[in-house]
Structure formats: structure tokens, C-alpha cells
N, C-alpha and C positions, 0 to 999 in steps of 0.2 A: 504494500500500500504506500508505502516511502519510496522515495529517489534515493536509494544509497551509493554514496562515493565511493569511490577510488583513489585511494594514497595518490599526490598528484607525480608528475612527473616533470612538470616546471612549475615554480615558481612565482606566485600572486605578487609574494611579498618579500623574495628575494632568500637567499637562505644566507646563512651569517656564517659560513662557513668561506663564504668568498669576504669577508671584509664586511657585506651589507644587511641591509634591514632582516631580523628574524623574522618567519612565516609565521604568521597567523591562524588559529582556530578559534570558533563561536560555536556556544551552546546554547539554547536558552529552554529556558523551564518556565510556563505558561501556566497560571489557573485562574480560576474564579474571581482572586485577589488582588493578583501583581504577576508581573513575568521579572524574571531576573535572569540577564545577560552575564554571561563567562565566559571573556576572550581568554588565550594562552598563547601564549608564545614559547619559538621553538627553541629558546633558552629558559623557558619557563617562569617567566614572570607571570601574573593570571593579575588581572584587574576584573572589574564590574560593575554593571549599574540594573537599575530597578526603574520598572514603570506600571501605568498601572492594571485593571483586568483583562485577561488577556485568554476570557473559552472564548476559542475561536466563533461558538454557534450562539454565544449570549451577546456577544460586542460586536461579532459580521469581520470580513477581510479585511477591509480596510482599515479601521481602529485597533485591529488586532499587530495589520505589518507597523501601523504607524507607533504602538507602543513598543514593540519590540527594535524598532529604528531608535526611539527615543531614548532608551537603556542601553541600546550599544552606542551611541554617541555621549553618553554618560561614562558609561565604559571606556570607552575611547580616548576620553579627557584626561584619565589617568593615567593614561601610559606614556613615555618619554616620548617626546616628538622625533627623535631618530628612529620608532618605531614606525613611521607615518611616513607615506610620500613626499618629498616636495609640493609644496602647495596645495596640500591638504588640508581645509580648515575644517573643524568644529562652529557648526550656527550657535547664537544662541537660542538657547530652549525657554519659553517662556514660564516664567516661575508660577509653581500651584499660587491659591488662596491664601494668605497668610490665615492662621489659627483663631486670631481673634477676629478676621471675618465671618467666623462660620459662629450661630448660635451655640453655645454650650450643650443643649439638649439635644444639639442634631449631634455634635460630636461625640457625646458619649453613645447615642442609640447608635452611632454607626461600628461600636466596637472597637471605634479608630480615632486620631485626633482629627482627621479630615472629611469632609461629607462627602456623597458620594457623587463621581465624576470628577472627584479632584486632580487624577491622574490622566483625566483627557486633555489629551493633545487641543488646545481651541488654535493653535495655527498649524498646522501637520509640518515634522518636519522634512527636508528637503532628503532626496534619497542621498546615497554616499557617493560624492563625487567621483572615487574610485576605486575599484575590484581591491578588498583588502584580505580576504578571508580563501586560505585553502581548502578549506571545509567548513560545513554548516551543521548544526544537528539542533532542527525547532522542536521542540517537544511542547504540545500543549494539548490542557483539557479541550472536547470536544472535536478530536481530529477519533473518526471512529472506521468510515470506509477507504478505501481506494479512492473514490470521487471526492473526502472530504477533502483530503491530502494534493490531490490536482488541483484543487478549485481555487489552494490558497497559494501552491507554489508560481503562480506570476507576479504577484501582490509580493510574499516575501524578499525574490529574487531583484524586482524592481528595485524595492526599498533599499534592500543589502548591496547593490550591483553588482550580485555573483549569480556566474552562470547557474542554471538547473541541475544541471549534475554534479554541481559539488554538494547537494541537498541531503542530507536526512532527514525526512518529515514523522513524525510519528505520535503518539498520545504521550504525555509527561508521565505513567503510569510507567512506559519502558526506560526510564530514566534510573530508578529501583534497580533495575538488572544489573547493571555494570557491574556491579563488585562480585557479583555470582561465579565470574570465570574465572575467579583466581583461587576458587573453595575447590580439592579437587574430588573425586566420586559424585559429586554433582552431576545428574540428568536434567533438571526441569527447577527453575526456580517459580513460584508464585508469589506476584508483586501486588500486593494491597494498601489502599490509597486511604489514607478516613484523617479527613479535614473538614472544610465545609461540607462535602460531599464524600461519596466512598463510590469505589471501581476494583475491579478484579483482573486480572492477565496473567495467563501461562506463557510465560516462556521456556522453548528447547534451549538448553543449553548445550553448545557442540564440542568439538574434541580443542584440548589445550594446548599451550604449551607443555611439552614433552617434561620440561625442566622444573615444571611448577613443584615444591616442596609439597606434601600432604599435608593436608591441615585438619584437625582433631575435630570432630562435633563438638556443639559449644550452645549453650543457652539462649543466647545473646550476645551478637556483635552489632559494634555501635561503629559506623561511617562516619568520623567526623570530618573529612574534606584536606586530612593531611598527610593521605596515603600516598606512597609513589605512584605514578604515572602507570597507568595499565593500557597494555599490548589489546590490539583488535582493532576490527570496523563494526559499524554500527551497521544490523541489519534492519530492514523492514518493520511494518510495523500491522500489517494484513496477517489473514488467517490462512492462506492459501499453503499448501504442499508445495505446489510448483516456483517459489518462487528459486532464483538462482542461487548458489552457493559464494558468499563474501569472503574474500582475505581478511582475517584479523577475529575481530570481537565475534564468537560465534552463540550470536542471538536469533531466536524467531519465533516471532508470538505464534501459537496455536489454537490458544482460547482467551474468550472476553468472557467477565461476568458483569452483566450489568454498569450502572455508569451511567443511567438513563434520566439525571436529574431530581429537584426535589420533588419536583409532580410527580413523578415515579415512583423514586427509589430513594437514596439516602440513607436508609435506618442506618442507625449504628453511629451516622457522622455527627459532629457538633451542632449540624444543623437540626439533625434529629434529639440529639441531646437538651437541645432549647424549646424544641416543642415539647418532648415530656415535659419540662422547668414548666412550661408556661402551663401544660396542662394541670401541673400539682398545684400553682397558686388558685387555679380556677377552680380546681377541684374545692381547696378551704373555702373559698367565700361562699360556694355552693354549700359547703358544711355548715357555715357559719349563718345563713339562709333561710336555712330548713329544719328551725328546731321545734316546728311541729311534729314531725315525724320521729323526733329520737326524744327517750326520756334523759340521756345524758347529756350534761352541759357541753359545749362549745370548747373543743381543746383549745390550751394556751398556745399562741401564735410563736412558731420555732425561728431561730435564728437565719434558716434556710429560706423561711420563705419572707424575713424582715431582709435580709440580702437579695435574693431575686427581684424585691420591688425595688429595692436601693436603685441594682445594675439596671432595670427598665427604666426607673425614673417615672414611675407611676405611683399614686396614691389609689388606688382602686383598681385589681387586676382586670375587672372587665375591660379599662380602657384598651387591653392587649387585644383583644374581640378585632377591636378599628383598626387595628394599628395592622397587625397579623395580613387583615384582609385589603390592606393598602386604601381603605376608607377615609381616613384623617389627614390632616396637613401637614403629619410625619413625612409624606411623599409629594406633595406640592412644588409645582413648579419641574417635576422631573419625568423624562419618561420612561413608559412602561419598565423598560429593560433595566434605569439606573432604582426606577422603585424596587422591583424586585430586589439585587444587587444588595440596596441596603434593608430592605427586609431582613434578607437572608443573611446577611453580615451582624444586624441586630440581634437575631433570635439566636447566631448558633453563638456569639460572645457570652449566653448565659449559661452555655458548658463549663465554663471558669468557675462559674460560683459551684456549682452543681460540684466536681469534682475538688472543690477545696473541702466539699464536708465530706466526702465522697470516701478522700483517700488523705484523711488527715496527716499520715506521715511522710506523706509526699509535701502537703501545703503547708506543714506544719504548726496548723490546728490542735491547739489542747483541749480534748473532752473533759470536761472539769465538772458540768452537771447536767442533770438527764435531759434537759432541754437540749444541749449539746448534740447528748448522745442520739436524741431524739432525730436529732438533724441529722445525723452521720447515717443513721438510719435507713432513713426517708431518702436522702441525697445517693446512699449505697443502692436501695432499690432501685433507681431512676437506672441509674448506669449499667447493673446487671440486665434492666431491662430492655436498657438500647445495645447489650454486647449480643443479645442473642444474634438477629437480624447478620451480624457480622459476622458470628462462626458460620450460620448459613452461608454467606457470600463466600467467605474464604474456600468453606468443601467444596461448594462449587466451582472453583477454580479446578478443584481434584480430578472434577470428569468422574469415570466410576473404579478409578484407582488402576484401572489394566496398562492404563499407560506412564503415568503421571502416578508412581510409587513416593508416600511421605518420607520416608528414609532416604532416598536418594533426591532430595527438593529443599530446594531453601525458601525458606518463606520472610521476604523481603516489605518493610513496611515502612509505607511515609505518609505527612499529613500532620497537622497540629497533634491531633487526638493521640495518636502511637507517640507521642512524646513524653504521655502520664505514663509513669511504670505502672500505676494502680490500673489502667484502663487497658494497658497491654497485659499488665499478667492474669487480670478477668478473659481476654483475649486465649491466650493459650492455653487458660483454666478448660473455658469452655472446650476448645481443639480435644484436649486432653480427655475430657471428658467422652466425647463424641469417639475415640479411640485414636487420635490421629497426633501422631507428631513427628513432627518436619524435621531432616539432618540438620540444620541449621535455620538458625533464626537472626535476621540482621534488622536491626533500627538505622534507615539512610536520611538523616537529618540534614543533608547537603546532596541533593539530586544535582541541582546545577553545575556543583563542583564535581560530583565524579562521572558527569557525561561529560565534561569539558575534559577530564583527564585522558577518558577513553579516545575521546576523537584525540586529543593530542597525541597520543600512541599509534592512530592510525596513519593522521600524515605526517610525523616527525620518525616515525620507527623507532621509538622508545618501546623497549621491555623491559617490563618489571620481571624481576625470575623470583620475588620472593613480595607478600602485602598482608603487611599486618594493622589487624583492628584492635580498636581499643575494645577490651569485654565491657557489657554492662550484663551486673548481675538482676534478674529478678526474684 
């Protein structure tokens, strides 16, 4: 479904081997939230820049090339100008909002200091005066067919002025994978996504380096973005059998789970985490409502749900009712696309709270009295009951196990939510439960950084013969 490269065979950006400018590789990691650009250079420097939402199928093509333009010219600014051609300028980009433009109440509902559309480009910038990048690898939410991935490669290529076939196109979900080729007994990794949203992908993983050291099963390995440079190309990003066989990184999706949005799908994501939130305060006032029907008093109002209305910013949970359904002047003045946007950025911010009573020794929360515990509770059930949804997605990655064996699969996770150990090891609780557990477990807290390192391996011929992870225990 991708345009995958080929290690080039001349030179964009000159290789520093002769005296001149080091070549050049881009990565970028696209979602819901922000896209973040990862050049690297063939002496390895890595700079970067951020702009702002960037699903291809919520913001459209153009908004999408024009922020991913706008972070690599951010990008770009921080690298030494011997990196850069001769009269190659950087525009200027026009500055967001300042903070104290934006109402207070919009800035907090937005989960962010900024309101939503802050990171739209209002003058588009200018494409890149000159072919700078050896390779490309765009990874973003909402690239799901063969036609999605066509539709956008003239638009990116414009923006970037690199030809098409220096392209990687593929979903940020294949981003996960990279570290996978360097575990070895590895067949199939499964890359699971849970942020605002949640997505599923099988990837084959194909045969290694010969020289690769064995590396032990391990609970938990944690990518933090400071690992050597890893060997390969980046393949495809379709489901197809036929597609050709790449020099280098040997990746190839096989299977999708879902990924279909929050009118669909979601469960398990922060998004979903904030609709149960919103659900329990509705539930109290309903309690609180209807004391014709119970002869017991009205429970005392918990800590959980005096913080939920904090993080709304509401005095009366119904007013969540208006807000939820884009009814109120919480969305005024925006359209559809940027309502939603911030809907969904408001509801799943009350993950935070949820999870601070949740997994007290993660937030470090002292239960000190039963109101306390009462919250811990309450906030624990929430989450047990948005991890189910999620073990489901994950087996279904499995297929019916004939192919896609847990022992020989690493199961690779990113997204805000896999950053709570409390909500990850609920996560494997459940796996575990279900009978299933994976050769390996890795937390990729820096997707941008280790698909930037992959492509850099592909067109610099950097190999790594040995990559070590930090553990994190659960």
C-alpha cells in the first residue's frame, strides 16, 4: 500500500564523505494530535519539529502535507546551515495564538494550553525550494488502503520536493515495529496503539541479520529513542501476499484490527476512558435525583468525582449532556471537524484524573481514608472496564493462532494510555488471563525516533550488530 525506497545511489544531499553536505532522512509520525518530524543525518545528528493534527481523513490532504511541511521546516531550522544548500532559506512561519488570547475555559476543556486549530497553518507554507531528503517514511493515522496512501503521495511529495519513490507511506501504527528486528526468534510482532484512539497491526517479521546477538524474553522493554541506528528498509504498509520483497528492515503488515474511529471503535482509548468518567459523574447526580426510589441516603460525594468536575470545569454534570453533543458554545465559531477535534481532546484529558485514583502508586496518591479508598475504587473499576475492549482488540491481532504463534511475537505498544504501568499491566493481566503471552513485550515511547533511525540505516548502510533496551519492570 506504501511506495517503498531504495537505498539511493546518488546523492540528494551530497554525502560527506567527499568533503560535502551529509544526506539526509525524514520521518514523521502523524495523529489525531500533532505530527512530529525526525530528520537525521548521515553523520547523525537528528533534529525536529512538531505541528499540529495530522489523520490524514479528519484534517483532508492538504492540511495534513501543509503541517507536516510546517515541522520539517521547524526541523530544518535547527540544523547547521552547512547542512543546507546554498540559498536555501527557511520562511517565516506565522506564530500560533498567544495563551492569553484564548479564554481560560477553552484552554483547559481543550486538555491543552491552546484551542483548537491553533496549529493550522492560516498562511500555508511554501513547498521546499529544494530536493533535500534521501528518503521519506510519512506514517500517519488514517492512511488504511492502497488508495489512501496514493491519494496523499502528490500532496506530500509537492510539499517535501522529493520525488515519489523515495516515499514510505504507511499508518503511524507501523512505526511500533522497528525495534522488533533486532529481538531474535521473533516471527510476527503485534503493534497496539491506545491514545486518543486504539488500532491493531500484524506484522511478519522476516529473516535478520545473521550476526544479530540472541536476546532473552523479557517482560518489558522500554524504546526510549537512544538506541543505535538499526539496519533495514521500511516495507509496505497493505495487506496483500504479493507484495515484492525489500533490502533491509524486513517488515509486512498482514493484518488490521480495527482503527475505525470514535463512532466506531475506541474502547479501551482515553477517549473511551473519558466517556466512562463522564458516565460515573452522570450516573451520581442521577443517584442523587432519585431518592424516591431508595430508602438509603445519598452517598457522600468522592474525591473522584469532586476532580472530574474540577478537570470539566462544570458545576452540574449535566452540562456534559451539551457539551458531549457539540450543543453549546464550547464549539462556537468552529467547524465541524475542529469541534469534534476538541470534543475529543476534552473528554479523553479526563483519563488523567481517572487513572490518578486508579493506580495510586503510579500518581502517587495516598489513600489515607475511605472516601479515598472509595475513589480508588470507583476510578479502578472504570479502567478495568475500559481494558477489556482492549484485550479483545489485541487477540484479534492473533488471527486464530495457526499463524501468528504468542511465543514467537512481540507485542509492541504506543499511545499516551501504555505509558500508565497501572493500565499496561491491567493490559497483560487480562492477555494473561485469556491464556496468551507474547515472547516479548516492548513500551515505544518515541515512534518518530526509531522510524527515523530505521530509514537512516536504510540509506546511510548503518548496522547495528548488537540494541539494547532499557527494561521497564511491571
Amino acid at each position: 500500500m506504501s511506495h517503498p525506497p531504495s537505498p539511493p545511489t546518488s546523492s540528494p544531499g551530497s554525502p560527506s564523505a567527499n568533503g560535502e553536505r551529509p544526506q539526509l532522512i525524514l520521518c514523521a509520525d502523524g495523529g489525531g494530535s500533532k505530527v512530529c518530524v525526525v530528520i537525521r543525518s548521515s553523520d547523525g545528528i537528528e533534529v525536529r519539529g512538531t505541528a499540529g493534527p495530522c489523520n490524514v481523513q479528519s484534517v483532508g490532504h492538504i492540511p495534513a502535507a501543509d503541517r507536516i511541511l510546517e515541522a520539517t521546516y521547524k526541523a530544518l531550522s535547527l540544523l547547521p546551515t552547512s547542512y543546507l544548500p546554498d540559498g536555501f532559506t527557511i520562511p517565516h512561519l506565522q506564530q500560533p495564538l498567544p495563551p492569553h488570547a484564548i479564554p481560560s475555559g477553552v484552554r483547559s476543556r481543550m486538555a491543552s494550553p491552546h484551542a483548537s486549530g491553533y496549529n493550522t497553518p492560516r498562511v500555508r507554507p511554501p513547498p521546499l525550494s529544494q530536493s533535500l531528503f534521501a528518503l521519506c517514511w510519512i506514517a500517519l493515522a488514517g492512511f488504511t488502503t492502497d488508495a489512501d496512501t496514493a491519494a496523499f503521495l502528490p500532496f506530500i511529495s509537492t510539499a517535501l520536493n522529493t520525488p515519489g519513490d523515495r516515499f514510505t507511506l504507511t499508518n503511524d501504527v507501523n512505526l511500533l515495529a522497528a525495534p522488533a528486528v533486532h529481538l531474535s526468534g521473533l516471527s510476527h510482532c503485534v503493534a497496539v496503539v491506545c491514545g486518543t484512539g486504539t488500532i491493531a497491526r500484524t506484522i511478519k517479521v522476516g529473516n535478520r541479520e545473521e550476526n544479530l546477538p540472541p536476546s532473552p524474553p523479557v517482560e518489558v522493554r522500554s524504546v526510549d529513542g537512544n538506541d543505535d541506528p538499526m539496519a533495514g528498509t521500511v516495507t509496505t504498509n497493505g495487506t496483500s501476499s504479493k507484495q515484492k520483497k525489500q533490502k533491509g528492515l524486513p517488515l509486512q503488515d498482514i493484518g488490521v484490527s480495527r482503527g475505525w474511529g470514535y463512532m466506531l471503535d475506541d474502547e479501551g482509548s482515553a477517549f473511551w476512558v473519558g466517556r466512562l468518567a463522564i458516565r460515573y459523574v452522570l450516573s451520581n447526580w442521577d443517584r442523587a435525583h432519585s431518592t424516591g426510589v431508595y430508602s438509603s441516603p445519598v452517598p457522600e460525594t468522592l474525591p473522584l468525582h469532586t476532580d472530574l468536575l474540577e478537570y470539566f470545569e462544570v458545576d452540574d454534570p449535566t452540562e456534559l449532556i451539551g457539551i458531549v453533543s457539540l450543543m453549546t458554545s464550547f464549539v462556537d465559531g468552529l467547524t465541524i471537524g475542529e469541534a469534534s477535534a476538541k470534543r475529543n481532546a476534552y473528554q479523553a484529558g479526563a483519563g488523567r484524573v481517572v487513572f490518578k485514583w486508579a493506580f495510586p502508586a503510579d500518581s502517587g496518591v495516598q489513600i489515607t481514608t475511605d472516601l479515598k479508598k472509595a475513589s480508588h475504587e470507583a476510578a479502578l473499576k472504570i479502567a478495568k472496564s475500559a481494558i477489556e475492549p482492549l484485550v479483545d482488540l489485541t487477540l484479534s491481532a492473533l488471527g486464530d493462532r495457526s499463524v501468528v504463534e504468542p511465543a514467537r511475537t512481540a507485542l509492541t505498544l504506543g499511545g499516551g494510555l501504555m505509558n500508565s504501568n497501572g493500565y499496561r499491566q491491567l493490559l497483560l493481566q487480562g492477555l494473561k488471563a485469556r491464556g496468551v503471552s507474547f515472547r516479548d513485550v516492548l513500551l515505544v515511547d518515541d515512534a518518530a525516533g526509531e522510524g527515523g533511525k530505521a530509514l537512516a540505516a536504510v540509506a546511510f548502510g548503518q548496522v547495528s550488530a548488537a540494541h539494547t533496551f532499557g527494561l521497564c519492570v511491571i
